[in-house]
N, C-alpha and C positions, 0 to 999 in steps of 0.2 A: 417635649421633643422626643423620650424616650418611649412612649407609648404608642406616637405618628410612626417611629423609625420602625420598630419593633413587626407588624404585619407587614409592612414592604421588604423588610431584610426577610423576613419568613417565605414572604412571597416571591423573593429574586431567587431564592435558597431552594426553594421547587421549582422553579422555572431551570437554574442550572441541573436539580437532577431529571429533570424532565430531558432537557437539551443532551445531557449523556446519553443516556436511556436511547434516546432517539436515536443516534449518532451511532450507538454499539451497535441497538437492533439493523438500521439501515446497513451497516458495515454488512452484516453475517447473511441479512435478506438481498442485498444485491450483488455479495462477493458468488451467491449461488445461483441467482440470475434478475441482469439486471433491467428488465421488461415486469419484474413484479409490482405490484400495484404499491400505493403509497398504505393502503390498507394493511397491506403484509406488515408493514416496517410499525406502523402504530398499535396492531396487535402483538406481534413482538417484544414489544417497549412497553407492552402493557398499558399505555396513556387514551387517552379516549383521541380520535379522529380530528376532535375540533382543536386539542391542544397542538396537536402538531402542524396542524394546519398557518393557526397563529405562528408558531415560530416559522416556521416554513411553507408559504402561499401557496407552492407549487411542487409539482417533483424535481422539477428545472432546478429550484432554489433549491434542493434537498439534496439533488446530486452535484451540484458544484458546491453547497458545503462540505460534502462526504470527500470529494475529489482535492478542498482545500485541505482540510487534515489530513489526508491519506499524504499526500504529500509533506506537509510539516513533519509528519512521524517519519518517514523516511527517510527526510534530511537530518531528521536527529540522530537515527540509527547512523548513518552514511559519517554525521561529523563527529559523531563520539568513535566509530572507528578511525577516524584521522588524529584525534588526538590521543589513542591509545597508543604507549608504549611495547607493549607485551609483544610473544613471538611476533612474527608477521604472515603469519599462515592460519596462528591461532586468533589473530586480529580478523583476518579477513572471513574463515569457518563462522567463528562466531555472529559478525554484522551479517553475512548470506541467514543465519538461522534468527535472528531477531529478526532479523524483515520478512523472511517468509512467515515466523508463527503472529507476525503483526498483520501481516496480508495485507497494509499500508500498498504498496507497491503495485499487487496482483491488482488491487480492488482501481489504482487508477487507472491499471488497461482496460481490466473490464467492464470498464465506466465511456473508456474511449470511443469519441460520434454518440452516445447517448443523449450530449446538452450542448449550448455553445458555452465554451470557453469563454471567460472573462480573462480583459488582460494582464489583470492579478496573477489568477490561475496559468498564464501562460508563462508569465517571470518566474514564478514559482517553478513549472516544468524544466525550466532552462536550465536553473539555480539548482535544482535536484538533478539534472543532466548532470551537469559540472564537477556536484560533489561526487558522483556516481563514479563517472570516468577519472577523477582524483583517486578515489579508495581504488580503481583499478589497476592505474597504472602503480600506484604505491604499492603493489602486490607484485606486480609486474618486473617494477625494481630492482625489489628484494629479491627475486628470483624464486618467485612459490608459485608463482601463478603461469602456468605457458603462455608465450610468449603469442601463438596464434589463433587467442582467446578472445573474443569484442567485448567492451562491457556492452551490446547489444545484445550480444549472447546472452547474458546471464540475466537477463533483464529478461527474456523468452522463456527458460530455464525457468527463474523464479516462480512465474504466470502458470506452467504447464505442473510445476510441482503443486501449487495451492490451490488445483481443479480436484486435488484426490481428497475426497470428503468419503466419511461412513457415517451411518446411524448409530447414536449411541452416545456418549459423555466426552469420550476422546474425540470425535467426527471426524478421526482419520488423521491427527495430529504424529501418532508413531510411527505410520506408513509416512508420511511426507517426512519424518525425521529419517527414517532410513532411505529413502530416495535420494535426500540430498546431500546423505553422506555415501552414498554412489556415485552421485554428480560431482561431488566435491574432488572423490579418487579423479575422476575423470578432468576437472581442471586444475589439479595441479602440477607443478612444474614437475621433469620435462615432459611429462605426456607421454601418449602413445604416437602413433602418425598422422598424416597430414588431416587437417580438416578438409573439406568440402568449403565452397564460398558463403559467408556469411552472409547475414540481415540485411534488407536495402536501409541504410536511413530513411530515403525519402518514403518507403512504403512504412516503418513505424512511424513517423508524424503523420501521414495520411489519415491511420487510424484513430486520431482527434477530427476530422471533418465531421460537422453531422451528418450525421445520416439519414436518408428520410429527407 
């Protein structure tokens, strides 16, 4: 039994790092644009064409894989800032910068009308809605966060910060770390003066219709 098991556990054991592999390269090739070929993402990952194929038929399937984890990771960022104790300004700083250098978040806008939606992927959006505007208003609360802030807003915010990319090792990781501890001045409590009117909801959900 132990020689049968032995090449399959080998073989399940590449097949999961193949499936990372895929998964990171696609992250970082469509966090930069997400019209690039499935090519991009398999030379990236280093795997040959035909292996990613097998785990993933399509681009369809590859972007609503990419769209299912990007989500999981962000609800995990979202709930482990719920269950933190610590300040509550240093709770909230820190979940805004694990999700931006996750690019979890950015990477499902910019994913957004690219595939259709499954309605996994739709529960799932809700469900990361929910926890979103939870770590919101628990900011809110406590009185760090101003008060006529959307968590819409920061969800805009997050997306426009994780466009700033450079060539080089860092890719522009410093710059988005001092941007969003500009933003950060900017949303905390009390502020400065009035905002301008916020985000439509109905025109962010729109932005999952496909497109095409």
């Amino acid at each position: 039994m132990r020689d049968t098991e032995g090449p399959l556990s080998g073989r399940r054991r590449e097949a999961a790092r193949n499936d990372v592999s895929i998964l990171d390269a696609a992250r970082a090739v469509f966090l930069e644009d997400p019209s690039a070929p499935v090519s991009a993402v398999a030379a990236r990952a280093k795997v040959g064409i035909s292996a990613l194929y097998r785990r993933y038929p399509s681009k369809e399937d590859l972007l609503r894989e990419l769209a299912r984890d990007g989500l999981v990771r962000y609800m995990a960022e979202l709930e482990a800032a719920l269950a933190d104790d610590r300040d509550p300004w240093l709770v909230y700083a820190d979940c805004l910068t694990r999700i931006l250098d996750g690019g979890s978040q950015a990477l499902a806008q910019r994913l957004a009308g690219t595939f259709t939606p499954t309605p996994e992927l739709s529960a799932l959006a809700q469900q990361a809605g929910a926890l979103a505007g939870e770590v919101h208003r628990t900011a809110q609360r406590h009185q760090v966060l101003r008060e006529d802030v959307d968590p819409m807003d920061v969800v805009f915010l997050l997306e426009m910060l994780s466009t700033i990319t450079l060539p080089g090792p860092d890719g522009g990781n410093a710059l988005r770390h001092r941007y969003l501890a500009l933003v950060l001045q900017a949303l905390r409590a009390p502020g400065g003066g009035p905002l301008p009117s916020g985000p439509d909801p109905a025109a962010l959900a729109g932005r999952w219709s496909r497109r095409g």
